[in-house]
C-alpha positions as a Markdown table, in Angstrom:
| # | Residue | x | y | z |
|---|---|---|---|---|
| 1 | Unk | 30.1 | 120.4 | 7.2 |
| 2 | Unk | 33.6 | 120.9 | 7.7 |
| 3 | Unk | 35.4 | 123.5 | 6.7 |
| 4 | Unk | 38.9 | 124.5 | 6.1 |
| 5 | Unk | 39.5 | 128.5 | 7.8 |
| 6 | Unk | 41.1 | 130.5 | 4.6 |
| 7 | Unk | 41.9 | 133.3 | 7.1 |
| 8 | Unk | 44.0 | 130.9 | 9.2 |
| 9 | Unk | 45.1 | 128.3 | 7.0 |
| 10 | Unk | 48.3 | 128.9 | 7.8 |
| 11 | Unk | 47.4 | 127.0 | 11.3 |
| 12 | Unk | 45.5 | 124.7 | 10.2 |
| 13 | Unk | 42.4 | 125.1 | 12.2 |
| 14 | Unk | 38.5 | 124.1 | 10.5 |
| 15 | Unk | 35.6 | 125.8 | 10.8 |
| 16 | Unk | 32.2 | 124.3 | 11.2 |
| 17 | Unk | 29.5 | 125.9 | 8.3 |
| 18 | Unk | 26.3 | 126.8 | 10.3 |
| 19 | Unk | 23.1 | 125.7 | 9.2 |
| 20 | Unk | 20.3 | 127.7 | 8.9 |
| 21 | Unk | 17.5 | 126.2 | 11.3 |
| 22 | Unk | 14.6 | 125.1 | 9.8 |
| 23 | Unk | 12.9 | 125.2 | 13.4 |
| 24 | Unk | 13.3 | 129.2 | 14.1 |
| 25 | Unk | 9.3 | 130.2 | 13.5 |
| 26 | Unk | 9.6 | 133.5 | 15.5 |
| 27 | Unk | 12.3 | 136.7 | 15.9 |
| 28 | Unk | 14.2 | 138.7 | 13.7 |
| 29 | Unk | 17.8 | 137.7 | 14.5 |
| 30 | Unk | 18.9 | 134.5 | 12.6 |
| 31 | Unk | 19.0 | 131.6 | 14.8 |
| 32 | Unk | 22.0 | 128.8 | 13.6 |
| 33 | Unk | 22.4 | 125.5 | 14.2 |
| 34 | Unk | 25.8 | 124.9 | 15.3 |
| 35 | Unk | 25.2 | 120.7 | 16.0 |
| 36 | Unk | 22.6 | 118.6 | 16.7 |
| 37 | Unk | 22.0 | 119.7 | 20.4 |
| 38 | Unk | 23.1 | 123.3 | 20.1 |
| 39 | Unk | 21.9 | 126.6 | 18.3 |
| 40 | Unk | 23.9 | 130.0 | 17.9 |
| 41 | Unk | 22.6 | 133.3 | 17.7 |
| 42 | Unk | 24.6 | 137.1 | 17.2 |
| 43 | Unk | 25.7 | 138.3 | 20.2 |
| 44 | Unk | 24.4 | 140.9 | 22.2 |
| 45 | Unk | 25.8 | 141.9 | 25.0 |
| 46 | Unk | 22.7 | 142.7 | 27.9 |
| 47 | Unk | 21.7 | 138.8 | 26.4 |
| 48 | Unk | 25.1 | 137.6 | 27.2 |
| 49 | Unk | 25.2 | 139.4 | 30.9 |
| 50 | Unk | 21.5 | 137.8 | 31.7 |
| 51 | Unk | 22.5 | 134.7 | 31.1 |
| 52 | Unk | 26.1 | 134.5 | 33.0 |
| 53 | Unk | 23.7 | 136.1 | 35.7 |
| 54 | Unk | 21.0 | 133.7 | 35.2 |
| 55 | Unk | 19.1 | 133.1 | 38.5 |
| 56 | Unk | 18.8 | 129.7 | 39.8 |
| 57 | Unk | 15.1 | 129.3 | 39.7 |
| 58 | Unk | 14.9 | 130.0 | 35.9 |
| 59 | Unk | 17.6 | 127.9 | 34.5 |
| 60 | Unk | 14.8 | 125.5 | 34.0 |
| 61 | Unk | 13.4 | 127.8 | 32.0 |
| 62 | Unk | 15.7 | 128.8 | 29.7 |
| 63 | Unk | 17.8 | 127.3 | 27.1 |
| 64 | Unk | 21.0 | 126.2 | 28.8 |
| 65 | Unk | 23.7 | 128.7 | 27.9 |
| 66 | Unk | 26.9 | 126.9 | 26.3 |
| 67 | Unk | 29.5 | 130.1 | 25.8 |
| 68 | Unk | 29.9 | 132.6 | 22.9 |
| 69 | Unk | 31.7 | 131.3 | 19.6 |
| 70 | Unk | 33.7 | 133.3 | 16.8 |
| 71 | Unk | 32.2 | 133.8 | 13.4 |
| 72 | Unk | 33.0 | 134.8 | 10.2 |
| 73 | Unk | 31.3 | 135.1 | 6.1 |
| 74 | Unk | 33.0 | 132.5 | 3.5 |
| 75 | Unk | 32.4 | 132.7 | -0.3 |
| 76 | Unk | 32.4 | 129.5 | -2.1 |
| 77 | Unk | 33.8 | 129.0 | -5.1 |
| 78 | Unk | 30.4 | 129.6 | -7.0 |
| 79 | Unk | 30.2 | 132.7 | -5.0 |
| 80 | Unk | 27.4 | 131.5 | -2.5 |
| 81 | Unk | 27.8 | 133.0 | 1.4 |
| 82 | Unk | 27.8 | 130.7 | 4.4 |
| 83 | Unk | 28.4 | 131.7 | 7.9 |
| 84 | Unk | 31.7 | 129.4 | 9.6 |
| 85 | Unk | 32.5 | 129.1 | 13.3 |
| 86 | Unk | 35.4 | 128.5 | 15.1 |
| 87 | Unk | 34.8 | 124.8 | 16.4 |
| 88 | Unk | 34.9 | 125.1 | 20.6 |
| 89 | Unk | 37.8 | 124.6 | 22.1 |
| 90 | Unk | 36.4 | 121.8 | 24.4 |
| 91 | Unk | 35.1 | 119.8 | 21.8 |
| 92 | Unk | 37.4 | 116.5 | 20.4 |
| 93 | Unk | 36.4 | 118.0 | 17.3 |
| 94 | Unk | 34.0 | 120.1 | 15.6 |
| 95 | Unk | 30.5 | 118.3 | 14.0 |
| 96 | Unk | 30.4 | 117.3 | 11.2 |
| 97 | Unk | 27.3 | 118.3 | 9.3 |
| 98 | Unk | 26.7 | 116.4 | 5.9 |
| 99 | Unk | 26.9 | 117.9 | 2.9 |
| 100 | Unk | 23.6 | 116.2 | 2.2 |
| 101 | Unk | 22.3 | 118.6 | 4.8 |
| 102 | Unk | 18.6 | 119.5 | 4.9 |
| 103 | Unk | 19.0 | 122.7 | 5.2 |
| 104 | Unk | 22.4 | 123.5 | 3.4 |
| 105 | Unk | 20.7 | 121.7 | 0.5 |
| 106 | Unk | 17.7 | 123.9 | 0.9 |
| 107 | Unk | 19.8 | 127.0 | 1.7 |
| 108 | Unk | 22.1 | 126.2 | -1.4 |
| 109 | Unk | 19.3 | 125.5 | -3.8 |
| 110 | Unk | 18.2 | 128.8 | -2.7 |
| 111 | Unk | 21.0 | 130.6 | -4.0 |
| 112 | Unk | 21.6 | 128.5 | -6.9 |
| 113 | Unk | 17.4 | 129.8 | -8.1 |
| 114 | Unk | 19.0 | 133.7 | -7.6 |
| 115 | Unk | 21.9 | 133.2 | -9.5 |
| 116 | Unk | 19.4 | 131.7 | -12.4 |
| 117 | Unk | 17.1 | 134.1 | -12.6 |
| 118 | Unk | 19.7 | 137.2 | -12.6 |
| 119 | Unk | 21.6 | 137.3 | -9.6 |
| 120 | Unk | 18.9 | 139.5 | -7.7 |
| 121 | Unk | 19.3 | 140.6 | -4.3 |
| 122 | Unk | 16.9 | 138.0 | -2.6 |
| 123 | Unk | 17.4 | 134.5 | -2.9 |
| 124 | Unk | 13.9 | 133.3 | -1.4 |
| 125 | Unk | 12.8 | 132.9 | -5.2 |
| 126 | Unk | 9.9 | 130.7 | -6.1 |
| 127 | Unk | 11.0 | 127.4 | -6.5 |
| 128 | Unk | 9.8 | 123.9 | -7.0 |
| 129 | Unk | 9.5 | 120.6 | -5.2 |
| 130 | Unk | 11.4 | 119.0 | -8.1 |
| 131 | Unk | 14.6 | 121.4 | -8.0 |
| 132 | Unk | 14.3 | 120.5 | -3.9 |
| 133 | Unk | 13.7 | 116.6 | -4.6 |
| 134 | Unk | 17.1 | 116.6 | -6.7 |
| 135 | Unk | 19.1 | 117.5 | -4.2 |
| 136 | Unk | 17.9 | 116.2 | -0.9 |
| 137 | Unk | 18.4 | 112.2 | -0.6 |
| 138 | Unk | 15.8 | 110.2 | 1.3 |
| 139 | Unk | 15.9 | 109.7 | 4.9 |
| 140 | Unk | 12.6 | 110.4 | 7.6 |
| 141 | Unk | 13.7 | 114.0 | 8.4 |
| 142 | Unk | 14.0 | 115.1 | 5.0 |
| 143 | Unk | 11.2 | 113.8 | 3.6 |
| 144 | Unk | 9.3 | 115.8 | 5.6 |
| 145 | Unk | 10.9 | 118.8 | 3.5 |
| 146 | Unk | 9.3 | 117.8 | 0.0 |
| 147 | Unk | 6.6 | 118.5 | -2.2 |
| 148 | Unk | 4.3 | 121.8 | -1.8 |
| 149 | Unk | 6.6 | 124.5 | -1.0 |
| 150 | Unk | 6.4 | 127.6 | -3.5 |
| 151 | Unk | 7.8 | 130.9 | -2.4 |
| 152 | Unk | 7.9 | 134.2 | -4.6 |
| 153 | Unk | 10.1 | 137.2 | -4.1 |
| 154 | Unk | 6.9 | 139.5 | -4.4 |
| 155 | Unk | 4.8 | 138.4 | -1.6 |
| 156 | Unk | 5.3 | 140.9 | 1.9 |
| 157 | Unk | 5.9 | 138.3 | 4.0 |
| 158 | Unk | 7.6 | 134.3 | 3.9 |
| 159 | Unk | 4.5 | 132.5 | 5.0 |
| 160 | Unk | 2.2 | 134.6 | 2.6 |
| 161 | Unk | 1.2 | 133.6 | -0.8 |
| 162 | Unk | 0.7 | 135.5 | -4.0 |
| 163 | Unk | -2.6 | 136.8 | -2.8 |
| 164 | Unk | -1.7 | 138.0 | 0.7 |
| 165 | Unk | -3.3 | 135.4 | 2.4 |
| 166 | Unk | -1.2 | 133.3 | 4.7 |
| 167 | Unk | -0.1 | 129.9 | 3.2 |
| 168 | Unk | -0.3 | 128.0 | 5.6 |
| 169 | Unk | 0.3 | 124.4 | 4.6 |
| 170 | Unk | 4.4 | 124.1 | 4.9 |
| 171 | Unk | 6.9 | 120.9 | 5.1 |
| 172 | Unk | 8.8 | 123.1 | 7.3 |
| 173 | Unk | 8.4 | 126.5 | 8.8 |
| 174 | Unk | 10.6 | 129.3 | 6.0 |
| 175 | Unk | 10.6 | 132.0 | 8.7 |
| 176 | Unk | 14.1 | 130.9 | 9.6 |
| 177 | Unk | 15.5 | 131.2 | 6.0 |
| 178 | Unk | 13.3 | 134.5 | 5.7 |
| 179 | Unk | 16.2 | 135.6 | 8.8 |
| 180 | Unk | 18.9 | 134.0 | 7.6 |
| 181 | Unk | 18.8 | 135.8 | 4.4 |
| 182 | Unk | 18.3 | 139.1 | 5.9 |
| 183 | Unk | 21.2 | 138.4 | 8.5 |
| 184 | Unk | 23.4 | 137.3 | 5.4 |
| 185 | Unk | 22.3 | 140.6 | 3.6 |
| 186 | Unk | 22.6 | 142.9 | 6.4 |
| 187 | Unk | 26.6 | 141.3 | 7.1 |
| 188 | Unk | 27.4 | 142.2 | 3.9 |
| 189 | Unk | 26.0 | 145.2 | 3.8 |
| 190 | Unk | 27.6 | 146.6 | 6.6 |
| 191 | Unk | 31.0 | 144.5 | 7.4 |
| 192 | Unk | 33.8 | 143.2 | 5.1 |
| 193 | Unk | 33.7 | 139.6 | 4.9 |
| 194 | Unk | 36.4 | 138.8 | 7.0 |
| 195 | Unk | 35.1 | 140.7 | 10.2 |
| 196 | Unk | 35.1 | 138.2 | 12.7 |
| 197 | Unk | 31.5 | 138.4 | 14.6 |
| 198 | Unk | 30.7 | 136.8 | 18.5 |
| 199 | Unk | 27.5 | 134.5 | 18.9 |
| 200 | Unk | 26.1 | 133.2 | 21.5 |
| 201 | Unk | 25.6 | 128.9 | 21.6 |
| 202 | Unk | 22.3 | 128.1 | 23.6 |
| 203 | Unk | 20.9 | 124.7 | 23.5 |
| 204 | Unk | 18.6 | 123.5 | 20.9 |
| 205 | Unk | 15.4 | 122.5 | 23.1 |
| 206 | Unk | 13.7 | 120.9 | 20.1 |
| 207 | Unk | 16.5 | 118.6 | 19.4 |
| 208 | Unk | 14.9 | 115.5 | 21.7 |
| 209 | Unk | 11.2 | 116.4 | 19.1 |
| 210 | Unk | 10.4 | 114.3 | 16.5 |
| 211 | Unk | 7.9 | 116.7 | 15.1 |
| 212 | Unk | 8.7 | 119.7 | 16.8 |
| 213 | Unk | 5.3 | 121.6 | 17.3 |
| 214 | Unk | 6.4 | 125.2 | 18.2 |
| 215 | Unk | 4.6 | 128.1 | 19.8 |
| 216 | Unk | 6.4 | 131.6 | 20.2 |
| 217 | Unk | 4.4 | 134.4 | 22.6 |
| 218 | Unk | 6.4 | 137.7 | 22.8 |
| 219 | Unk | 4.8 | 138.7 | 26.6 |
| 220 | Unk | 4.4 | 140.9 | 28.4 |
| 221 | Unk | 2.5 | 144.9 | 28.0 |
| 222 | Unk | 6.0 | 146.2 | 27.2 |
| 223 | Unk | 8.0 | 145.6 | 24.3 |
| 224 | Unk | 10.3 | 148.4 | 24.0 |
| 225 | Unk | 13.6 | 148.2 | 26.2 |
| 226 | Unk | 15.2 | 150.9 | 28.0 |
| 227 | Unk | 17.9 | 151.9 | 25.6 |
| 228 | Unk | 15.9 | 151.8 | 22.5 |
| 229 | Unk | 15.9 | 155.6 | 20.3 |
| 230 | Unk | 11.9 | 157.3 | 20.9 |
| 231 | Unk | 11.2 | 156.2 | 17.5 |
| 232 | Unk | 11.4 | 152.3 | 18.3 |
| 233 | Unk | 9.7 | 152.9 | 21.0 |
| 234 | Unk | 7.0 | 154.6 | 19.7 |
| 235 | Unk | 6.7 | 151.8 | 16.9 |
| 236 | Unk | 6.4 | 149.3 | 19.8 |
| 237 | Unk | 3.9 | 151.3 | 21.7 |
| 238 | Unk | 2.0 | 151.2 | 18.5 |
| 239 | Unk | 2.0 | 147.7 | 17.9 |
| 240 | Unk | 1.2 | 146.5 | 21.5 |
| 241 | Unk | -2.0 | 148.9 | 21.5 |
| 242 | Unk | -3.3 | 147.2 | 18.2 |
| 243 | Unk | -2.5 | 144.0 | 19.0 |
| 244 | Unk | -3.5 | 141.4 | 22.1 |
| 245 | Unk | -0.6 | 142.7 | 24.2 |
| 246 | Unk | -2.6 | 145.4 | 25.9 |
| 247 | Unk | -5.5 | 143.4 | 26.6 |
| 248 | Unk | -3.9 | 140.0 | 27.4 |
| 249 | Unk | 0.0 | 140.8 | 27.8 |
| 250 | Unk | 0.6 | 138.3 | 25.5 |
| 251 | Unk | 0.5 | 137.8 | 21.7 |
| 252 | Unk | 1.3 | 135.1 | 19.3 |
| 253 | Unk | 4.6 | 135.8 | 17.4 |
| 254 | Unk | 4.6 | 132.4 | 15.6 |
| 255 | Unk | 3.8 | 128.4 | 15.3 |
| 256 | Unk | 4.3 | 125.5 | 13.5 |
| 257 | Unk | 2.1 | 122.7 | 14.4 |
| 258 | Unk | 2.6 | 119.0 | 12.5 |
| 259 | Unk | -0.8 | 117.9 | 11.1 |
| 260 | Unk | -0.8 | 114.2 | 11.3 |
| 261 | Unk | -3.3 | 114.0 | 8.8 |
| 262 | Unk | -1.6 | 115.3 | 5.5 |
| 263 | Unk | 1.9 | 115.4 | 7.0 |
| 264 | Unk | 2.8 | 119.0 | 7.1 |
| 265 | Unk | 3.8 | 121.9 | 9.2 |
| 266 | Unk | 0.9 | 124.4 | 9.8 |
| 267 | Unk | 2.7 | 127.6 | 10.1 |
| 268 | Unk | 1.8 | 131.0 | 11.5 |
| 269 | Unk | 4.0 | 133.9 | 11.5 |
| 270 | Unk | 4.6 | 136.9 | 13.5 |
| 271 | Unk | 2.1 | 139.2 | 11.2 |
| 272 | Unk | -0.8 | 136.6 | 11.8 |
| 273 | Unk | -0.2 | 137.3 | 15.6 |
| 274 | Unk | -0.7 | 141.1 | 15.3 |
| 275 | Unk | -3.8 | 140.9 | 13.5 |
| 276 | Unk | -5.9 | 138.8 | 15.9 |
| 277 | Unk | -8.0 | 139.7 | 18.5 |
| 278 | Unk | -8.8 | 138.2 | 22.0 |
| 279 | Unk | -11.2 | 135.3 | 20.4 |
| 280 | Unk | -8.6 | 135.3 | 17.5 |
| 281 | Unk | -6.2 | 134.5 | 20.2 |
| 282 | Unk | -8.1 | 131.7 | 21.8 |
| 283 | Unk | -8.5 | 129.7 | 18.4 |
| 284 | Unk | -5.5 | 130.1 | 17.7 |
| 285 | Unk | -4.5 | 128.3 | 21.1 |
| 286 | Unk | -6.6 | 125.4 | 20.6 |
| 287 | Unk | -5.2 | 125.2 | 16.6 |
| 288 | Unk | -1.8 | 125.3 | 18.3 |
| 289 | Unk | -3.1 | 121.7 | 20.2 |
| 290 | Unk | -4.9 | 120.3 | 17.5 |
| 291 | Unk | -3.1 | 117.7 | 14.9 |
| 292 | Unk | -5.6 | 117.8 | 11.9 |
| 293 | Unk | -7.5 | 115.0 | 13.4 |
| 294 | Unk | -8.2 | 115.6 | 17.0 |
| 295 | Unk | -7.1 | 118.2 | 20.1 |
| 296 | Unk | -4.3 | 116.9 | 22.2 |
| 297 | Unk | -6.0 | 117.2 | 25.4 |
| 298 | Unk | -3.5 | 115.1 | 27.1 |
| 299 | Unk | -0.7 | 118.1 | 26.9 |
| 300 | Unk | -2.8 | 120.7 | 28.5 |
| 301 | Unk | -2.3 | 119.6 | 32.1 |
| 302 | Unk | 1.7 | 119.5 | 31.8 |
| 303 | Unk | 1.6 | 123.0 | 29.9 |
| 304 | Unk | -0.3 | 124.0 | 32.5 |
| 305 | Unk | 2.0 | 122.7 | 35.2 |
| 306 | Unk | 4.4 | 124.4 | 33.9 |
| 307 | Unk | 3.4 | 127.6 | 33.0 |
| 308 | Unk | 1.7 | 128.1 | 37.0 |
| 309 | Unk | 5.4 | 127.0 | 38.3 |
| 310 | Unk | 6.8 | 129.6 | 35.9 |
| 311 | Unk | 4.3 | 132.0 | 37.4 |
| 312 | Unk | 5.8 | 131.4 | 40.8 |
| 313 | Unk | 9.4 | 131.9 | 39.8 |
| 314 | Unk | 8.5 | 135.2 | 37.8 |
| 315 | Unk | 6.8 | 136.7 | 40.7 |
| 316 | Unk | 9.8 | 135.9 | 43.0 |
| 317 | Unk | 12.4 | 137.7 | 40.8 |
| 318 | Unk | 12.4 | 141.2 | 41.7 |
| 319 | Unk | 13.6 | 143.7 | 39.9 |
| 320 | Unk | 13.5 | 141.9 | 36.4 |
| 321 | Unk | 11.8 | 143.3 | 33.5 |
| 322 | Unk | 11.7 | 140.9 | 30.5 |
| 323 | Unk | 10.8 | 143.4 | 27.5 |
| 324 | Unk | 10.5 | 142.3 | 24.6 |
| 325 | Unk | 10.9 | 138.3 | 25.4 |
| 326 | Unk | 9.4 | 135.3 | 24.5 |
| 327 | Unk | 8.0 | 132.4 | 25.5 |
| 328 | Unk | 8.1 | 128.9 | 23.8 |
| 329 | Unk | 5.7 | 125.8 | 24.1 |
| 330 | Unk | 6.7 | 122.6 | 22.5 |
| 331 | Unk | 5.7 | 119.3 | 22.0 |
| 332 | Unk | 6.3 | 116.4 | 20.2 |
| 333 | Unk | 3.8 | 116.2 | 16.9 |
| 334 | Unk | 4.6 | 112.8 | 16.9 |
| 335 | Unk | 0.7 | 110.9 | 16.6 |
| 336 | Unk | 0.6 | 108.9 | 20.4 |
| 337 | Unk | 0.1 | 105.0 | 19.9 |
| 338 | Unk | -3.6 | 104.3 | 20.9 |
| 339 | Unk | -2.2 | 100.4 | 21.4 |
| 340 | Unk | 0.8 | 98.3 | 21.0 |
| 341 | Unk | 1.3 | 95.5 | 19.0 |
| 342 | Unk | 0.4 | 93.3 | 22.1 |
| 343 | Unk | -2.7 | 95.2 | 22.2 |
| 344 | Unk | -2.0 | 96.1 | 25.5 |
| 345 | Unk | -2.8 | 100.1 | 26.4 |
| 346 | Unk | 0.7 | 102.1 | 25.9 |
| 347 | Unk | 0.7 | 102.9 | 29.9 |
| 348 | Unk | 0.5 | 98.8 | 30.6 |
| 349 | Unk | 2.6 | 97.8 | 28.0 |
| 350 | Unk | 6.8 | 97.4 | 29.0 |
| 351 | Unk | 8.7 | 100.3 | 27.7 |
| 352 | Unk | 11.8 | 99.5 | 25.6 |
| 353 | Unk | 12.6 | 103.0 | 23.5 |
| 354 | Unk | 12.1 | 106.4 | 25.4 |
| 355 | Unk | 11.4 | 107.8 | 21.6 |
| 356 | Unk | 8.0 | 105.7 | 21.6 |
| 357 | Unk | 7.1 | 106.0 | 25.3 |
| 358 | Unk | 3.8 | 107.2 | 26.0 |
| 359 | Unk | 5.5 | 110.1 | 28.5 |
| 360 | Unk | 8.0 | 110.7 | 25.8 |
| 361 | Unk | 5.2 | 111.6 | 23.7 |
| 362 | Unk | 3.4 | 113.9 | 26.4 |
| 363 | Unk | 6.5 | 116.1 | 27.4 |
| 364 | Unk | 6.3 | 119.7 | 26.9 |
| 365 | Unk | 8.6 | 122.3 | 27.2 |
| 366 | Unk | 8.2 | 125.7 | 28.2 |
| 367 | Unk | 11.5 | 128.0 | 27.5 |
| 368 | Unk | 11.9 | 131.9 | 28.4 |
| 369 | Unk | 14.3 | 132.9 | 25.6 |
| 370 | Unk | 15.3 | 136.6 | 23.7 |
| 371 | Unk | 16.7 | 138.6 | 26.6 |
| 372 | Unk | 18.3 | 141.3 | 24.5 |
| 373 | Unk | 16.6 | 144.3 | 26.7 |
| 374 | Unk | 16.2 | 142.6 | 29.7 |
| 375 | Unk | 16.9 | 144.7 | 32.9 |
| 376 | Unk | 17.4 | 143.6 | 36.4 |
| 377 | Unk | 19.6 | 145.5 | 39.5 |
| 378 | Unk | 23.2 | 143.9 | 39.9 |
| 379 | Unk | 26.6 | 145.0 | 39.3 |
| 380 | Unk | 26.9 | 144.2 | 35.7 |
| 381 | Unk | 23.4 | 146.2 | 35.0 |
| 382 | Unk | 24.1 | 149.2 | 33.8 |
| 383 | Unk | 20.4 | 150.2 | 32.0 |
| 384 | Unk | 16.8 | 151.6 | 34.0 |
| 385 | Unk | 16.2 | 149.5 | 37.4 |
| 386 | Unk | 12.7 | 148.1 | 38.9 |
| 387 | Unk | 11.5 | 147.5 | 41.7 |
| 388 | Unk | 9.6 | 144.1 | 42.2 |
| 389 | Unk | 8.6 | 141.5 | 39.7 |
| 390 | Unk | 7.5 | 142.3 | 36.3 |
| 391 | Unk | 3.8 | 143.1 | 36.4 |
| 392 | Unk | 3.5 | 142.9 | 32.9 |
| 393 | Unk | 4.8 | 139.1 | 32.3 |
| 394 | Unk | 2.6 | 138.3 | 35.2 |
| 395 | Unk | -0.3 | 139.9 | 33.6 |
| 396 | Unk | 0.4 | 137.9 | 30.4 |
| 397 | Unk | 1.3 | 134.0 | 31.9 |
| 398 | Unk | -2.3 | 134.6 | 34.2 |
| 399 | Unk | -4.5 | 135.3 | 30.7 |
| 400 | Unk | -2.4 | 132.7 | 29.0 |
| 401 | Unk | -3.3 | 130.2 | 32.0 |
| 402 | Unk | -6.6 | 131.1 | 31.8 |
| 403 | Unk | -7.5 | 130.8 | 28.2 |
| 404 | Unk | -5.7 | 127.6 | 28.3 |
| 405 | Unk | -8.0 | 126.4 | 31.3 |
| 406 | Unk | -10.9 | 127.5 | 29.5 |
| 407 | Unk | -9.8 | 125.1 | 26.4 |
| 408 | Unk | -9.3 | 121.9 | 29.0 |
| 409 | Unk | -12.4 | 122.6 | 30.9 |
| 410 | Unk | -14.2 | 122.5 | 26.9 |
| 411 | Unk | -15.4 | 126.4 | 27.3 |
């Protein structure tokens, strides 16, 4: 959505409203959606240096990094917050998202259910698929968004239900509202509204999914960088001990996977990764590859491909120390055609549309991303220095290679 700046009216520049995005299933800072191929995130600066830095060999790898952006808190005229950027300079113009916006209309229904119920200070009330059906219109991405989702202010955590157990079943994954609001609350909090604030625009590596199925490992033995206060770091040491860090060097820090069978997001968050053990792990994996009607065997070589060429280019990179990262895995959720209307198998049939191509339908990603406390010797380092590749990423990609292998080979 377009919007006019009120701090520079005068000049008649517009601002573009940010979307919350509804694929963020991991992390605590709140990931935006700046257009349709591009995501924005706060700035920090150590994130900002690794990427102008980035080494050749892991650009494929990473998100592609697109600049930094200005942004600034609005208030609407029925006093609901939105975060608006400064369209790029290099852009013919900024995008346009519709007002009719999945997630603006999710986000503003949102509010509108805290300003009914008393204006309270956290507007992930419970609300109900027929407030959301009112003010979404049909089109295939939103109707994945109705029906089924209830969310109350009392549960501990946004995928948990009244009980405490993990509600799983979702139309799309809440954790990125769940940061949103606590972004929106903590700018509030602490800045005036009109403090402008930098982001960073990455590319949005799900954009090309269908059915974006989503796995987020934090890696790695470490998780506390070198400039965080001894507290932090002893409430990371704490958590990697209890958790499959230690053992495996990797841990699950949240999923969404699209069950073909009943149409919905299966979502894990961040405190279901914490909790597992090694064999909790493992399932978890092959739950990560399985659609509600049968495993996806045919992704496991390509993950695999990548993840051993990701090994190579992590043990080449001396000096780097990826603490507290993550890892992503995507595929498409999309159910593969078993024939065509000719009845001819997919790989002998002619291939018109790259959206239903049978290799379409088998790409994975694999994306480094969070570099906030990333170190690394250069001239634009200035934090704790290593010497040769990170042992503790190593450790975790080998296990995570491994477990997968085991789930290929049927073990």
């Amino acid at each position: 959505m377009v919007v006019q700046d009120s701090m520079d009216a005068g000049d008649g520049r517009m601002g573009v409203r940010l979307e919350p995005f509804l694929h963020q299933v991991g992390g605590h800072l709140s990931m935006m959606q700046y257009d349709e191929h591009t995501v924005c995130k706060p700035l920090i600066s150590q994130e900002q240096k690794f990427y102008e830095s980035l080494p050749l060999a892991m650009k494929r790898f990473t998100p592609q990094y697109k600049g930094t952006i200005t942004v600034y808190l609005q208030r609407d005229s029925r006093g609901h917050l939105s975060l608006v950027a400064n369209p790029l300079k290099e852009n013919q113009g900024p995008f346009k998202v519709s007002t009719e916006s999945a997630a603006v209309a999710i986000w503003q229904t949102l509010q509108q259910t805290t300003s009914s119920i008393g204006g309270g200070t956290h507007p992930l009330a419970q609300w109900q698929h027929a407030q959301l059906a009112r003010s979404l219109k049909e089109s295939p991405a939103k109707a994945l968004l109705k029906s089924e989702f209830h969310f109350s202010t009392e549960v501990p955590s946004p995928v948990e239900d009244a009980s405490g157990k993990q509600a799983e079943r979702r139309n799309f994954n809440p954790w990125g509202l769940h940061c949103h609001q606590a972004h929106l609350t903590r700018l509030c909090s602490e800045h005036p509204e009109n403090k402008r604030h930098r982001f960073l625009l990455l590319e949005n590596v799900v954009s090309q999914y269908k059915y974006p199925c989503i796995l987020d490992l934090k890696m790695g033995t470490r998780q506390h960088g070198d400039d965080v206060s001894e507290e932090k770091k002893a409430r990371h040491m704490r958590k990697c001990a209890q958790s499959t860090s230690a053992c495996l060097g990797v841990r699950i820090c949240g999923m969404q996977v699209y069950q073909t069978d009943k149409k919905y997001f299966l979502c894990k968050d961040k405190y279901y990764g914490r909790k597992l053990s090694v064999e909790g792990f493992r399932q978890t994996l092959h739950q990560f590859l399985h659609n509600g009607t049968c495993l996806r065997t045919e992704l496991l070589e390509p993950i695999l491909r990548q993840l051993r060429a990701l090994l190579l280019v992590i043990r080449s990179q001396s000096s780097y120390r990826f603490y507290s990262s993550s890892l992503l895995i995507i595929y498409d959720g999309q159910e593969p055609p078993e024939r065509t209307p000719s009845g001819l198998h997919p790989q002998e049939a002619p291939q018109t549309a790259l959206s239903s191509s049978p290799r379409n339908l088998t790409k994975v990603d694999i994306r480094m991303i969070d570099f906030a406390h990333t170190t690394y010797k250069g001239p634009r380092n200035e934090l704790t220095t290593y010497d040769g590749p990170d042992p503790g990423y190593i450790f975790g990609l080998e296990n995570l290679i491994q477990i997968l292998q085991d789930i290929q080979e049927g073990e």
